[in-house]
C-alpha positions as CSV (number, residue, x, y, z in Angstrom):
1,X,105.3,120.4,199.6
2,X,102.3,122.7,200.1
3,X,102.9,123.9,196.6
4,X,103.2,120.4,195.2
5,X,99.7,119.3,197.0
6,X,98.2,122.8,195.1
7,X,99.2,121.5,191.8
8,X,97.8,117.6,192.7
9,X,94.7,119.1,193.9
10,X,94.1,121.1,190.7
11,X,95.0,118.4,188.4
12,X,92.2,116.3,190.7
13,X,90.2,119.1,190.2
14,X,90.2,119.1,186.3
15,X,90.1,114.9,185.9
16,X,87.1,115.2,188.3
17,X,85.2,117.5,185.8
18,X,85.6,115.6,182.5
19,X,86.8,111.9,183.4
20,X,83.4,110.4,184.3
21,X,81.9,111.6,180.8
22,X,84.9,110.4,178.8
23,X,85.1,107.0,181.1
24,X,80.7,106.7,180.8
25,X,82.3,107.1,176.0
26,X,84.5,104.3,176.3
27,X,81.9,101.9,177.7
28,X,79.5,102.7,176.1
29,X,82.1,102.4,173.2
30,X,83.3,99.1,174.5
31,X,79.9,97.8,174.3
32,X,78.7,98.7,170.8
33,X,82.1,97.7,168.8
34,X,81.7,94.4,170.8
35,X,77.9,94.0,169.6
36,X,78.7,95.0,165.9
37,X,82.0,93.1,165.3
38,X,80.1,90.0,166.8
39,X,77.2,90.3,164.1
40,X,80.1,90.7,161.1
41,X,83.1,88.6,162.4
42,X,81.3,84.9,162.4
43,X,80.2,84.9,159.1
44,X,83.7,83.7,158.0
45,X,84.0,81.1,160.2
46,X,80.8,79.1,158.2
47,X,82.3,76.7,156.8
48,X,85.3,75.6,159.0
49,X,81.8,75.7,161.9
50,X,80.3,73.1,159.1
51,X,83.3,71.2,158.4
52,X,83.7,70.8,162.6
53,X,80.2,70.8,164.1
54,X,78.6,68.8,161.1
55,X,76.1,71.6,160.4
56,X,73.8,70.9,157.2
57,X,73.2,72.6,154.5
58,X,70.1,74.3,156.2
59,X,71.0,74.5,159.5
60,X,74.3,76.2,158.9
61,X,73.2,79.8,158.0
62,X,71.5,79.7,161.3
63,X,74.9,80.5,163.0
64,X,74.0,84.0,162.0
65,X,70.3,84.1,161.9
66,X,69.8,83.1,165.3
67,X,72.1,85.9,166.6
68,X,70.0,88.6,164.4
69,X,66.5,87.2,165.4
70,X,67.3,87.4,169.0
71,X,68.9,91.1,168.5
72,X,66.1,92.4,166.6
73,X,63.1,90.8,168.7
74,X,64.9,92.4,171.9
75,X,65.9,95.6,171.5
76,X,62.7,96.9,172.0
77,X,62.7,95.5,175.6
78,X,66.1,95.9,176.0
79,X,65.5,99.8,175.7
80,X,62.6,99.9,178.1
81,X,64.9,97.7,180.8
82,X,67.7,100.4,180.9
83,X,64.5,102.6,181.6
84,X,62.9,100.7,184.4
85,X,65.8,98.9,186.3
86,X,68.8,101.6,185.2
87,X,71.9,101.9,182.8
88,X,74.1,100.4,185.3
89,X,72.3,97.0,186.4
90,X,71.4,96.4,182.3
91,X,75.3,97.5,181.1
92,X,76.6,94.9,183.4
93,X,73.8,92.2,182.5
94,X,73.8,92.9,179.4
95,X,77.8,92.6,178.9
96,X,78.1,89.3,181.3
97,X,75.1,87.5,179.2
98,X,77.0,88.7,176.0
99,X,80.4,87.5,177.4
100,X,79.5,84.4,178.8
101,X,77.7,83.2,175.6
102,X,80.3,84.4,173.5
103,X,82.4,81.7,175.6
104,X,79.9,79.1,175.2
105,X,80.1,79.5,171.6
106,X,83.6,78.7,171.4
107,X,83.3,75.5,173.6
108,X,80.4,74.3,171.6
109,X,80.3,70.8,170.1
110,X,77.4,70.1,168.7
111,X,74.9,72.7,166.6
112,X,72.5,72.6,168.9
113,X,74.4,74.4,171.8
114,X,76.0,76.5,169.3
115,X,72.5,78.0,168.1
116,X,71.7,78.2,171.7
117,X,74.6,80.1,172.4
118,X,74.3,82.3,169.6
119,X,70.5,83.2,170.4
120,X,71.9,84.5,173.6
121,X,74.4,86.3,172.5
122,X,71.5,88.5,170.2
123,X,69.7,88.5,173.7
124,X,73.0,90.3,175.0
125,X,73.4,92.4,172.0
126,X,70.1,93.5,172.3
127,X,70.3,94.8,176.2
128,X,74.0,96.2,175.4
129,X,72.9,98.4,172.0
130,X,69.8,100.4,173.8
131,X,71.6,100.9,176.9
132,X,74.9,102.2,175.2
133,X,72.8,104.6,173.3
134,X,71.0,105.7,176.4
135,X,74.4,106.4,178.5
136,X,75.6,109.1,175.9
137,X,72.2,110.6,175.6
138,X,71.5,110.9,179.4
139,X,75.2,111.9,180.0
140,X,76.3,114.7,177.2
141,X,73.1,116.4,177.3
142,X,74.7,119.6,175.5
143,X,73.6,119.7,171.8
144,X,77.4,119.5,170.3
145,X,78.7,117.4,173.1
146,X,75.7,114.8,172.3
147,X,76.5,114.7,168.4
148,X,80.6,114.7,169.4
149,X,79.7,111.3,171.2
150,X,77.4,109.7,169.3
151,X,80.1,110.7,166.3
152,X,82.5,108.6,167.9
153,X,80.2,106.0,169.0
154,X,79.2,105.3,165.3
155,X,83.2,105.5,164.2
156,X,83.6,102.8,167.0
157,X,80.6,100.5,166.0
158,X,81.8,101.1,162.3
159,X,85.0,100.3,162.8
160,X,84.1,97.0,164.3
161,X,81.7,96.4,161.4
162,X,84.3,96.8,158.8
163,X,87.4,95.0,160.8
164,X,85.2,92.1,161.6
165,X,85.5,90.0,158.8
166,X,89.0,90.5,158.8
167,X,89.7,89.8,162.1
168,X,87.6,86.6,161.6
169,X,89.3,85.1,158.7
170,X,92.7,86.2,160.3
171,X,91.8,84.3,163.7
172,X,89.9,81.4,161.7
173,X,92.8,80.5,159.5
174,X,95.9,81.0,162.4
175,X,94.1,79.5,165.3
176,X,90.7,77.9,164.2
177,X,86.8,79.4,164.3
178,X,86.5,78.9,168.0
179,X,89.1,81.6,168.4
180,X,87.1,83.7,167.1
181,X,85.0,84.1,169.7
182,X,87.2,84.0,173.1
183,X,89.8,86.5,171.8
184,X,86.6,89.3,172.5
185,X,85.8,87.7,175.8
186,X,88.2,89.6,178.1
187,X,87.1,93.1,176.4
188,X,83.3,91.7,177.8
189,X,85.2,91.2,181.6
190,X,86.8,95.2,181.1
191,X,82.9,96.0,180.0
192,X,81.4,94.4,183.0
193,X,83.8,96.0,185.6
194,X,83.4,99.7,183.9
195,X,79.5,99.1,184.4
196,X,80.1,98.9,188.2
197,X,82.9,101.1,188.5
198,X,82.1,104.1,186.5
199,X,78.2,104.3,186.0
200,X,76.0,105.6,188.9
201,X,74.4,103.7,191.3
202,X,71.4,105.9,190.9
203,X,68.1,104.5,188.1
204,X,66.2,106.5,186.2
205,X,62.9,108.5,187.6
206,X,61.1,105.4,186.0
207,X,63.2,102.3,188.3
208,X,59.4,102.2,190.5
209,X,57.7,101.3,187.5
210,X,56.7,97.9,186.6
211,X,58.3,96.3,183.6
212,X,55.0,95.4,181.5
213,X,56.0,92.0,180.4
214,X,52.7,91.4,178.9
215,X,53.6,93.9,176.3
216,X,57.3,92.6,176.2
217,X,56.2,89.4,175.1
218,X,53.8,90.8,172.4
219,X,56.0,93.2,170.9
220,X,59.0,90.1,171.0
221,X,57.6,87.4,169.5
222,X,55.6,90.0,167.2
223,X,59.0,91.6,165.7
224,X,60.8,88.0,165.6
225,X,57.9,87.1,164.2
226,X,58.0,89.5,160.9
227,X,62.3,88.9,161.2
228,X,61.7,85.5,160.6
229,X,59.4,85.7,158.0
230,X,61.8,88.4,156.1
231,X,64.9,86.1,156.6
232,X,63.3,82.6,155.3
233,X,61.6,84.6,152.0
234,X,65.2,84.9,150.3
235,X,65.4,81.4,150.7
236,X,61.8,80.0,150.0
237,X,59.4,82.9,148.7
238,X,57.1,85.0,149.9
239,X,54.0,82.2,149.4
240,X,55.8,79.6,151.2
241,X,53.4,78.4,153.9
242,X,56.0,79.1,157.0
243,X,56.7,82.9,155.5
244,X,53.0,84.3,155.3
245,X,52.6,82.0,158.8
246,X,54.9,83.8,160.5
247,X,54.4,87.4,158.8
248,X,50.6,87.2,159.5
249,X,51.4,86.0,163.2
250,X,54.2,89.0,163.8
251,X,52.0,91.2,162.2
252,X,48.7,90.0,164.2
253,X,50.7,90.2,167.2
254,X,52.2,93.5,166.5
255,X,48.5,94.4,166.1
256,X,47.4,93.5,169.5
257,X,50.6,94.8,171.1
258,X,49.7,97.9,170.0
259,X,46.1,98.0,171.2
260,X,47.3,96.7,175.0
261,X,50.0,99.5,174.9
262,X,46.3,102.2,174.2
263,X,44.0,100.8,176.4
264,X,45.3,97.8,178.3
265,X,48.6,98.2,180.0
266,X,48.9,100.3,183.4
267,X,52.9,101.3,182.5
268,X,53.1,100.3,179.0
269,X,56.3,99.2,177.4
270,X,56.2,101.7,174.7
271,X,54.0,104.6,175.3
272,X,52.9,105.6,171.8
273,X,52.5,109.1,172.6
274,X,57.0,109.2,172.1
275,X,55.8,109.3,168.1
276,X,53.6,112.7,169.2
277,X,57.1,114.0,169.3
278,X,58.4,114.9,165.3
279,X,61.6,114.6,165.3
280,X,61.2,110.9,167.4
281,X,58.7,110.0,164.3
282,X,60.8,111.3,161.2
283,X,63.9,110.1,162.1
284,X,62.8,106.7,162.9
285,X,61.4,107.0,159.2
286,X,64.6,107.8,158.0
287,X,65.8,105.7,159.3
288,X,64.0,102.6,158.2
289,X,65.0,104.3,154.7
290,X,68.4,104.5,154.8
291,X,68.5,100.9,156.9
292,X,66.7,98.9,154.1
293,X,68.9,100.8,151.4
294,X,72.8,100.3,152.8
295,X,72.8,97.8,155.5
296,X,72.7,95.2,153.1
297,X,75.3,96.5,150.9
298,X,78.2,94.7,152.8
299,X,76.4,91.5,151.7
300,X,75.7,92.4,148.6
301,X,79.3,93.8,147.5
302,X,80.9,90.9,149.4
303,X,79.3,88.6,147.3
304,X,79.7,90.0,144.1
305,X,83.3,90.5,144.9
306,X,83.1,86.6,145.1
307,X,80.4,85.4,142.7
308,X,82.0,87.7,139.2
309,X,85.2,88.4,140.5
310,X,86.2,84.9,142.0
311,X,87.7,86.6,145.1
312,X,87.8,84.3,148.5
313,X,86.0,85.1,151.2
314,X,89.2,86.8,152.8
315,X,90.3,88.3,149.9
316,X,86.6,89.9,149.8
317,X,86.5,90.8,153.5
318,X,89.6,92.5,152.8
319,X,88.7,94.0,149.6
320,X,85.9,95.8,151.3
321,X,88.1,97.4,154.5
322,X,88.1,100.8,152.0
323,X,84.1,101.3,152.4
324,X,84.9,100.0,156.0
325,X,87.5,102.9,156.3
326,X,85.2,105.8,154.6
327,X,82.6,104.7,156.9
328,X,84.9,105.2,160.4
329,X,85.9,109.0,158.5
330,X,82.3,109.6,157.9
331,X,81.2,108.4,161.4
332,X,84.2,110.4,162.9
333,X,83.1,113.9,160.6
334,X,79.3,113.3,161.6
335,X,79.8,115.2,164.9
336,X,81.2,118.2,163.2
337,X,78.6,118.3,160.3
338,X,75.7,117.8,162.9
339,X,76.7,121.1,165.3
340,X,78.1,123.1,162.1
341,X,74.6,122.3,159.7
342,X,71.8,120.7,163.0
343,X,70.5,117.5,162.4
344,X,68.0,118.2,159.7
345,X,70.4,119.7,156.7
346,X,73.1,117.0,157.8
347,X,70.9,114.1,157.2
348,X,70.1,115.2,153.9
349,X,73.5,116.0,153.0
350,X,75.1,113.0,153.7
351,X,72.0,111.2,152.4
352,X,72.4,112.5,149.3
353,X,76.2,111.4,149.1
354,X,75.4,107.6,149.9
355,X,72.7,108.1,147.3
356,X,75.4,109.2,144.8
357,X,77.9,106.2,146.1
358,X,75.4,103.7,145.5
359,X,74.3,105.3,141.9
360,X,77.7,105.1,141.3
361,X,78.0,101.2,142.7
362,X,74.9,100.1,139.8
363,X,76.5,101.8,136.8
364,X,80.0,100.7,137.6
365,X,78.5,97.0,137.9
366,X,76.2,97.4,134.9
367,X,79.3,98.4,133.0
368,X,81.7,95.7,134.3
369,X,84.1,98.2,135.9
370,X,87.0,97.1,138.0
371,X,87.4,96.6,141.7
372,X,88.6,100.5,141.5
373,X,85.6,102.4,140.5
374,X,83.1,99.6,141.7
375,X,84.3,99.4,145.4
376,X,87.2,101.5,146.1
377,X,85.9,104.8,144.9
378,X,82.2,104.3,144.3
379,X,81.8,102.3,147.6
380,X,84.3,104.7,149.7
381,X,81.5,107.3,148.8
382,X,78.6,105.8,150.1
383,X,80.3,104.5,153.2
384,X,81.5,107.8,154.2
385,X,78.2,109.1,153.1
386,X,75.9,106.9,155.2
387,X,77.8,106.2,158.2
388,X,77.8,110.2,158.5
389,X,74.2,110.3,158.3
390,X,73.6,107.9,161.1
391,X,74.8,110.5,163.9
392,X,71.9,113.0,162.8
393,X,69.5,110.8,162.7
394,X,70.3,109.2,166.1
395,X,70.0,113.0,167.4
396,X,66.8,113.5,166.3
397,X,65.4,110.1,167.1
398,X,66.8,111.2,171.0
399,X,66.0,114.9,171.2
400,X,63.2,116.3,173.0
401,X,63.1,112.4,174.7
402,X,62.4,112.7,178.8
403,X,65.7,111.1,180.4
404,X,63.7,108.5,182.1
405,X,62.4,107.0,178.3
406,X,66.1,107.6,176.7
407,X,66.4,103.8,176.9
408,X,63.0,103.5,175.6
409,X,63.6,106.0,172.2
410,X,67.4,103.8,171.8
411,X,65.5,100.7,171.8
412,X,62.8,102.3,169.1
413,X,65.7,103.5,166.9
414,X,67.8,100.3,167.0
415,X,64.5,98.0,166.2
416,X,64.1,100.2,163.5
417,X,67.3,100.0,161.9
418,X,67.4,96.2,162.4
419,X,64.4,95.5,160.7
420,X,65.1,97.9,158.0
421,X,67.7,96.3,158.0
422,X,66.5,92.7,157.4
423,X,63.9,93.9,155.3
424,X,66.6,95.5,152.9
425,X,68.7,92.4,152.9
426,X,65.7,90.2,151.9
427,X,64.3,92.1,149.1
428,X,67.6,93.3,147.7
429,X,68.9,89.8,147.4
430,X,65.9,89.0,145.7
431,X,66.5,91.5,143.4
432,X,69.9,90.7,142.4
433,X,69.0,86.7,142.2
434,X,66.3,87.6,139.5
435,X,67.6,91.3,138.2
436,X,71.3,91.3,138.8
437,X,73.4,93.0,141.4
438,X,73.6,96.1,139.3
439,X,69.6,96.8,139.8
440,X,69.9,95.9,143.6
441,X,72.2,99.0,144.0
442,X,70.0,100.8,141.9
443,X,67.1,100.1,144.4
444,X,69.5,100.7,146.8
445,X,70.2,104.1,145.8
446,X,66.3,104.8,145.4
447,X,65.5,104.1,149.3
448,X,68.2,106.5,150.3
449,X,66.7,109.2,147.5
450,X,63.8,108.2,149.6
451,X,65.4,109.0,152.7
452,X,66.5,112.7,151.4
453,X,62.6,113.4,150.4
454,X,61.3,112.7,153.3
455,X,64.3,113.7,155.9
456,X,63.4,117.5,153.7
457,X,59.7,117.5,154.2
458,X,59.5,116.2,158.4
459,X,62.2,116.4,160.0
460,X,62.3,119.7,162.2
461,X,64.5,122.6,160.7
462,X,67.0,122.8,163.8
């Protein structure tokens, strides 16, 4: 017996030393695939939501804006929140507002509540991304340890990018659109019990600060501000009266947000000297490169898949799970080439092979090429390329970051790559509305050339 309680006790003994970090990887795991899939999966479910809800014309691509105007106006103050008030209390807010508007989705009947609902999911999204972020940061604080878990953080969140619209027009065609949305919902409950259960009790050294709302507010409606105007340009132009209104606005507010945070604010929201610190600065530059140059390449291949090769919007959800799959390999390798190469070389590396994917992508378009060279291969490249390149970035933007602004420089790096993001989506569907889809990759490819130059010239050797 004595020997038996030995064994038990050393078995205790080893769980004890690495279950909390590996529990702390899941959640935070849980909570980005649930974020990401959410942003992908509803975009199949447009026209059954239409056909249902009575949605107009206008009103109907709303289902996803709303959702990605919230997320990217928030994230900013969702970072700062896991700062002030600690990782646990925001996990498990952020995961029950996500949940329980995910719900309230799926019950809706009428498109007001849905929009509603969706806008508060974004508000979710945008607590839940930051905070995720911040856990692995603040919890593998070893070099290789820390580019191990953001490698399998990305995998996850790519995963649930690529399996999203899949899963949607799977769910949407067996069981209707509302299913869509509650088959997620008891992942949300597993979420919300794992932020009480395995995250600390404990807040950050900053949990006596105030939360400067002032600036929250300003830095909010000033990003949603510039989203909005980004979003409604593909549809209307840049000279449309509402466009330059609200880009002038986001912009002016941006403007005074910026002088409250310098002279104003007593605990500022975003303490501009986090930029003082290079490898912060040129990876959130990188960043906003390689953002604006692949995020919107899902779009962009799904609809060409569509438009000139006449698939449905399954058949092109499917048709893109190879870049989806390259992606999860590259996010999975990332961990390895960061430790191996240090954040720096790895960036450019894997810069340069999305680069040559999407290079690849505009001449196999420009010459007609079949689904084989023009997605499979070419676009198996610059997933795998891309999605590798995110891990080094994100451990730049995070190292040399105090513990008690980790939520702070997650927040900064998400609203980054969100508005790069939108940015990207609006100029490069312009592009291939007037120039074709084959010059849109071809910008495409020139922002992540972009990304290579300048990831060479600032980013910190090691």
């Amino acid at each position: 017996m004595s020997a038996y309680t030995t064994v038990l006790d050393r078995a205790r003994g080893r769980i004890g030393r690495w279950e909390p970090e590996r529990l702390i990887l899941i959640l935070a795991c849980i909570g980005s695939f649930s974020v990401v899939m959410d942003a992908t999966i509803v975009s199949v479910t447009l026209p059954d939501l239409r056909a249902d809800l009575g949605f107009s014309p206008a009103a109907l691509p709303w289902a996803v804006n709303a959702y990605t105007l919230a997320f990217a106006g928030c994230l900013l103050f969702g970072g700062r929140c896991a700062d002030v008030f600690g990782r646990r209390r925001i996990m498990f807010a952020g995961m029950g507002i996500f949940t329980a508007a995910r719900v309230a989705v799926g019950l809706a009947d009428s498109p007001a509540l849905l929009l509603i609902a969706r806008a508060a999911q974004g508000v979710g999204g945008a607590l839940l991304i930051p905070v995720t972020l911040s856990m692995l940061t603040t919890t593998f604080v070893e070099s290789a340890a820390r580019a191990r878990a953001l490698a399998v953080w990305s995998a996850v969140g790519a995963a649930g990018a690529a399996s999203g619209p899949v899963i949607g027009g799977l769910l949407t065609q067996l069981a209707g659109w509302r299913w869509v949305f509650f088959v997620l919902a008891p992942l949300g409950v597993v979420g919300m019990i794992g932020a009480i259960r395995v995250l600390p009790r404990q807040v950050s050294g900053t949990a006596r600060s105030r939360l400067d709302m002032v600036g929250a507010l300003l830095v909010t409606a000033g990003i949603t501000g510039v989203v909005l105007a980004i979003m409604r340009s593909a549809a209307v132009g840049w000279t449309a009266p509402t466009v330059l209104g609200s880009l002038l606005g986001g912009f002016a507010l941006i403007g005074v947000f910026a002088v409250h945070q310098t002279y104003w604010a007593a605990d500022p929201i975003l303490p501009l000297d986090i930029f003082r610190i290079r490898s912060v600065s040129s990876a959130n530059t990188v960043m906003f490169l390689l953002g604006a140059g692949f995020l919107a390449s899902p779009v962009l291949l799904s609809l060409y898949l569509q438009d000139v090769h006449g698939y449905s919007p399954l058949l092109a959800g499917v048709g893109y799970l190879p870049v989806g799959a390259a992606m999860i390999t590259g996010s999975r390798s990332a961990g390895w080439l960061t430790v191996r190469l240090g954040a720096r070389t790895a960036t450019i590396l894997c810069s340069a092979i999305g680069t040559l994917g999407l290079v690849c992508t505009a001449v196999c378009i420009a010459l007609d090429a079949p689904y084989l060279w023009t997605v499979l291969i070419s676009g198996a490249i610059l997933g795998y390329g891309v999605a590798a390149a995110f891990t080094p970035i994100t451990v730049a933007a995070t190292n040399g970051v105090p513990p008690d602004r980790s939520g702070l420089a997650a927040g900064v790096l998400n609203t980054v790559r969100q508005t790069s993001g939108a940015v990207g989506l609006a100029a490069l569907s312009a592009i291939a509305l007037s120039a074709g889809y084959a010059t849109s990759f071809a910008a495409s490819a020139a922002c992540l050339a972009a990304a290579c130059v300048v990831a060479t010239i600032t980013m910190p050797r090691r």
